[in-house]
C-alpha positions, 0 to 999 in steps of 0.5 A: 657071833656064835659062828666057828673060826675054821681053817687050818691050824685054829682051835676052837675050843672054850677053856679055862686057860692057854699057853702062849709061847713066843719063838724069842721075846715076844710083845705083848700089851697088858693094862696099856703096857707094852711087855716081852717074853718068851712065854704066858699064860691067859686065864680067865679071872673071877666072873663080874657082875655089871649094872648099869643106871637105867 
């Protein structure tokens, strides 16, 4: 943890969102479903609070 990725072509950075971009339709699995397209986005959703019992 905590550690960079390294190597050629990777990006390490913190952002707020990212483009991924399929050559043709390319899969994907979303909530368990499996889906294609040519392009996303992934962004960050609002911040959680979790407790647990103890």
């Amino acid at each position: 943890m905590g550690r960079p990725i390294g190597g050629r072509d990777n990006v390490d950075q913190l952002v707020r969102k990212f483009p991924i971009r399929f050559p043709n339709r390319g899969p994907y699995v979303l909530d368990g479903e499996l889906l294609e397209n040519s392009r996303l986005e992934v962004s960050a959703g609002p911040r959680l609070t979790v407790m647990a019992p103890g």
